[in-house]
C-alpha positions in Angstrom: 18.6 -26.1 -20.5 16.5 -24.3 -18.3 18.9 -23.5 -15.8 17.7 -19.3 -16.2 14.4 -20.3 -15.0 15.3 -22.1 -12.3 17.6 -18.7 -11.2 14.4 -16.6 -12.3 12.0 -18.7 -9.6 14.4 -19.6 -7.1 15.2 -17.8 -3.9 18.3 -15.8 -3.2 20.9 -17.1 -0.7 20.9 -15.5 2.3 24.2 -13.1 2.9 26.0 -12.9 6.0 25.3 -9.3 6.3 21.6 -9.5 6.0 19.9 -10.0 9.1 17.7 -12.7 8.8 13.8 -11.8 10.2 11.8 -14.2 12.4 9.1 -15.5 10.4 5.9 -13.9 12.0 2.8 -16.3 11.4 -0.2 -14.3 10.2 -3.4 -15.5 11.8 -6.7 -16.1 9.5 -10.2 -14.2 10.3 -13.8 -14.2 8.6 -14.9 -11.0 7.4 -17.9 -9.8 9.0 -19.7 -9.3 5.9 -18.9 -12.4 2.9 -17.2 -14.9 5.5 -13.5 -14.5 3.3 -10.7 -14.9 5.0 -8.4 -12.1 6.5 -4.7 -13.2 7.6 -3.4 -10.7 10.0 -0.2 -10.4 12.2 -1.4 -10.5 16.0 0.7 -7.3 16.6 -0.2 -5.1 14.6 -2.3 -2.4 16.6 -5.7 -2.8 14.3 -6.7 -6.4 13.3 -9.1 -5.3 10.0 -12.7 -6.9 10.4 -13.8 -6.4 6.5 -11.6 -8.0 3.4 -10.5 -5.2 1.1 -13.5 -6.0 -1.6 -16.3 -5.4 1.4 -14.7 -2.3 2.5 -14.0 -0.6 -1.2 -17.9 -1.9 -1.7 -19.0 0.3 1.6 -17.2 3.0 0.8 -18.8 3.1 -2.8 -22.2 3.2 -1.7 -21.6 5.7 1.4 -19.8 7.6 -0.9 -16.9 7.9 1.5 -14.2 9.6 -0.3 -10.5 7.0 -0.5 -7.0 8.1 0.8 -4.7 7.6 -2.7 -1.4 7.8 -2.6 1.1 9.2 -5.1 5.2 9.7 -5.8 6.0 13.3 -6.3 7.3 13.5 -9.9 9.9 16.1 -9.0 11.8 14.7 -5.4 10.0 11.5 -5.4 8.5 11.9 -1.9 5.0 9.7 -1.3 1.9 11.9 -0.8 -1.7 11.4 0.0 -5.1 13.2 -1.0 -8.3 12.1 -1.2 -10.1 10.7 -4.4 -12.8 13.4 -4.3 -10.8 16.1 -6.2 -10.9 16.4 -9.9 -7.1 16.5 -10.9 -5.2 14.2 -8.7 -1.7 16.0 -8.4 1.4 15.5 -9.6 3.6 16.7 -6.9 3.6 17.4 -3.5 2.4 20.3 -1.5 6.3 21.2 -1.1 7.3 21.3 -4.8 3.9 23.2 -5.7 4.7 25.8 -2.9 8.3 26.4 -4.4 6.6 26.3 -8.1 4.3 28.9 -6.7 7.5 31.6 -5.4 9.5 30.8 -8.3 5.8 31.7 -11.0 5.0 35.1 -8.6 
């Protein structure tokens, strides 16, 4: 009877063609400001001392403008700006430079 469900939740077999990753095991820090923990992978380059909450919260009150990122509605390309401007864009700098010839 509830055979879709158990399809829905359950995990797909792993094909001979897919290369199977090495589990990496994430390690478990305090953050230096609440004591929540942060799980980190010992290789990345930066291991993050603030949880996400504690940093968004810092960067309120310093008023330290966030790097947002967007998909380009024409080729679909990711993009960044920062959250200070008023209009966050639509498209890239690329597609608004060849709106921009095509307009003059």
């Amino acid at each position: 009877m509830f055979n879709w469900l158990k399809k829905l939740f359950s995990k797909p077999e792993p094909v001979a063609s897919m290369p199977i990753k090495e589990e990496t095991k994430l390690l478990e820090k305090p953050c230096r400001t609440c004591g929540k923990p942060i799980f980190y992978d010992p290789s990345w380059e930066h291991i993050p001392n603030y949880c996400k909450d504690c940093k968004r919260k810092y960067q309120d009150e310093h008023n330290i403008p966030r790097i947002m990122k967007r998909k380009c509605k024409r080729c679909g390309k990711t993009f960044t700006f920062l959250s200070t401007i008023k209009h966050y864009p639509n498209y890239c700098k690329d597609c608004r430079a060849k709106f921009k010839e095509k307009k003059a």
